[in-house]
N, C-alpha and C positions, 0 to 999 in steps of 0.2 A: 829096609823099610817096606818094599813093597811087597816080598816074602811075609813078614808078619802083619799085611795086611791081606794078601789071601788065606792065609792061615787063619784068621781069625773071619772074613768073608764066610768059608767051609764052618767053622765052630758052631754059626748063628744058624745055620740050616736051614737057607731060604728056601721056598717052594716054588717060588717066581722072580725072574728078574726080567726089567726090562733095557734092552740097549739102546740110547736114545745119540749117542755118536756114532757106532755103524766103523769102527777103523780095528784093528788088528790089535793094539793094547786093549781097549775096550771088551775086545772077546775076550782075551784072555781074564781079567776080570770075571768076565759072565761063566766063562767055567771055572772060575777058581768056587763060583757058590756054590755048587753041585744042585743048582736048583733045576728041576727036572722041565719046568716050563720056563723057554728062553723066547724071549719077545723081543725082533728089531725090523729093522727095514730091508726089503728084500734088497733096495738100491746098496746098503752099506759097501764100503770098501775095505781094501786088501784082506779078503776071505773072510770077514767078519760076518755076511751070513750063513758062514758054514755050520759053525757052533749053535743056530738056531733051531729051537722046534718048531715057531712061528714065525712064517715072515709076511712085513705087510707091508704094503705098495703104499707110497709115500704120498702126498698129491701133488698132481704137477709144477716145475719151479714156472712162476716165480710163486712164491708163498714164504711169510713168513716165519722163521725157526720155531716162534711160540705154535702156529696153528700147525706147524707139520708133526711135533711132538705129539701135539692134542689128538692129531687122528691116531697115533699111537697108542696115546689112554684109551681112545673110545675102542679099540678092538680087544681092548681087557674091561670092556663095558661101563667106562668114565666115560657116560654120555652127557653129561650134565656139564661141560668145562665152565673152570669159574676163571677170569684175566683178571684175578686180585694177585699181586706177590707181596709176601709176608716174608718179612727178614726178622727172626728173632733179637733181640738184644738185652743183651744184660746190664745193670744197674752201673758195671765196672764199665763198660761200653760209652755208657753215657756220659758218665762222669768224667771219663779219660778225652772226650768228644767237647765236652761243655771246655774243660780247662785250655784244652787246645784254640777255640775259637777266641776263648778270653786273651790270650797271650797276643792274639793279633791287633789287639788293641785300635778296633773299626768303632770309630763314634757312634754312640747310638743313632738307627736309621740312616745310615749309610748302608748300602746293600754290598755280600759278601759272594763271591763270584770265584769258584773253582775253575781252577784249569787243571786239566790232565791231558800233558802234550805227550805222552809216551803211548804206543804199541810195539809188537811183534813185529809186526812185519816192518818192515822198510817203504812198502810203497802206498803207505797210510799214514806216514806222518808229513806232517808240515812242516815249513823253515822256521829253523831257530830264528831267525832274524824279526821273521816274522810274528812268533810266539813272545818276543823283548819288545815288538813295538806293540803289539797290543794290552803285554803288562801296563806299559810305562802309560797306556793312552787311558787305561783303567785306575790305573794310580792316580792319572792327573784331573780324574772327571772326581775323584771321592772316596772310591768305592778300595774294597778289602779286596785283596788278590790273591789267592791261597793255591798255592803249588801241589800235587797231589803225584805218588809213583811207588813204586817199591824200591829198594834197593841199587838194584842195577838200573834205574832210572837217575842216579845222583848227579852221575858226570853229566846227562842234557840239562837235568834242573840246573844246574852249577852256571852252564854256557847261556840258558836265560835269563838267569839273576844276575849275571854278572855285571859288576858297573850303574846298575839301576837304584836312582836314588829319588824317593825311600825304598830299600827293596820291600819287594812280597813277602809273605808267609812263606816256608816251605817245611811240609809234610813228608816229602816225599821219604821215603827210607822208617819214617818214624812210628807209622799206622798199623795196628794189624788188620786181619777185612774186616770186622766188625766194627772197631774203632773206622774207620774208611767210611764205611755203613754210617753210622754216627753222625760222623761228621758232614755228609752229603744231605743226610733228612736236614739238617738245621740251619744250610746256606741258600740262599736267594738264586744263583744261579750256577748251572755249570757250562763250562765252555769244552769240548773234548772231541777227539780224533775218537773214530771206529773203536773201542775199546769195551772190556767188562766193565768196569766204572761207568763208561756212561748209561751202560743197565743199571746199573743199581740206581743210580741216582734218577731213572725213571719210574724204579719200581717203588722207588721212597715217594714221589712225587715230587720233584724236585724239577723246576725247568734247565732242559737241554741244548745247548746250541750245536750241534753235532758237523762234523766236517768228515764230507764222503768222497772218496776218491774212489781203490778200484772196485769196493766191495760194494753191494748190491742192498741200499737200505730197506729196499721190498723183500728181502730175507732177514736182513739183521740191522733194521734202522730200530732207536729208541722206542719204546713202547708208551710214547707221555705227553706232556704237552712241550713246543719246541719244536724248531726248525731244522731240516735236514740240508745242511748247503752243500752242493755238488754241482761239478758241470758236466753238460751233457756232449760225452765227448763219443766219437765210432769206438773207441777204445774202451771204454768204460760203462760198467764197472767188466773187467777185465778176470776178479778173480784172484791174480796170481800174486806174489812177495816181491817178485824184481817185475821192474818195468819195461816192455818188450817193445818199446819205441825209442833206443836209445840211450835209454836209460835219463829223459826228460821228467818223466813224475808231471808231468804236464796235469793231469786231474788235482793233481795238490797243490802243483803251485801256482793254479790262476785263479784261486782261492783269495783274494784280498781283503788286508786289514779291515777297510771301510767300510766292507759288505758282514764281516764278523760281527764288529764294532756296532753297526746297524741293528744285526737281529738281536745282539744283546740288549740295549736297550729299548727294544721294540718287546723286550719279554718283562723286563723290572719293569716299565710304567704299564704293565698292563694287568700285572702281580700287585693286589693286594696285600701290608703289612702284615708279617707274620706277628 
């Protein structure tokens, strides 16, 4: 796959590419275009600005992913940045989006509340325990609870729902990104761990409750309206995938239900009916 995706990179006979991640697959990429002007970050890593014809000095961290990019455009003369994001969607998008909300069988004006407890990393997620008592505390105030992941998020979704009665929705495994897409524009709130989802769902305008441990929300917190809960710890934000304190996860797990539970409903009554 990835062979017939340089292949066909080369076919289109770009003139310009820009490298906006700066790591060693990514070059490769940018020479598979044979575009003769190659645009990244001099900072990039493992030799990725070797492959470059231009390189531009990043601005200093802390700075957010979106404005470090943007100085990227404006050295290919995007001086104008516009912080609108636009997600295409098609009518099958919609549709597949609409039937899925309908199945979760939420009374009307009861507000409908995503959770998306999965990342990558390890030392970014929350306790499951903790993710089952905040379902069941949302279940028991009214509200629609919709589970949200791909695939190899099943077995965590499984260990949340488990036992809980009535259970949640769960999506997870069932979406594709644009149905995901879909489905985030038309729900009242989400609740979520450091994660792509929870972009999206600020790019949709969608209110985020977002929970930050070791990563650094002054680079990568949601772009929307919604709270960034994190504590302020000498450790943190740390950066890394395992936790170098023993392996305590301390920035995640003094995270408490009541303080979640809190900013969620501090966003629904302050959210006007869709």
């Amino acid at each position: 796959e990835v062979g017939r995706f340089a292949v066909d990179l080369r076919r289109r006979r770009y003139d310009a590419v820009l490298d906006l991640q700066g790591l060693f697959k990514s070059a490769l990429y940018v020479l598979a275009t044979g575009a003769s002007i190659r645009v990244g970050f001099a900072e990039g890593r493992e030799g990725a600005p070797r492959v470059l014809t231009h390189r531009v000095v990043a601005p200093p961290q802390p700075v957010h992913a979106v404005e470090r990019y943007l100085a990227l455009a404006a050295a290919v003369d995007a001086t104008e940045p516009v912080r609108e994001f636009h997600i295409a969607l098609g009518p099958e998008d919609l549709a597949a989006a609409r039937s899925h909300l309908a199945a979760s069988r939420v009374p009307p004006g009861c507000p409908r509340v995503v959770l998306h407890p999965a990342a990558r990393w390890r030392t970014k997620l929350w306790e499951v325990e903790r993710w089952r008592e905040l379902t069941a505390s949302l279940l028991a105030e009214g509200m629609g609870v919709i589970l949200t992941g791909s695939r190899q998020d099943e077995a965590l979704a499984a260990r949340i729902v488990n036992g809980l009665s009535p259970p949640p929705q769960s999506l997870v495994g069932r979406l594709t990104l644009k149905e995901l897409v879909a489905v985030l524009r038309d729900v009242e709130l989400m609740i979520t761990v450091d994660s792509g989802p929870m972009h999206i769902a600020a790019a949709v305008g969608t209110p985020v409750v977002a929970l930050f441990g070791p990563t650094d929300p002054l680079r990568t917190g949601p772009l929307g309206p919604g709270p960034v809960l994190r504590r302020e710890l000498p450790c943190s934000p740390c950066l890394r995938r395992r936790c170098q304190i023993a392996d305590t996860y301390r920035c995640m797990r003094e995270l408490g239900v009541a303080e979640v539970l809190a900013a969620a409903r501090g966003l629904l009554q302050a959210r006007a009916p869709r």
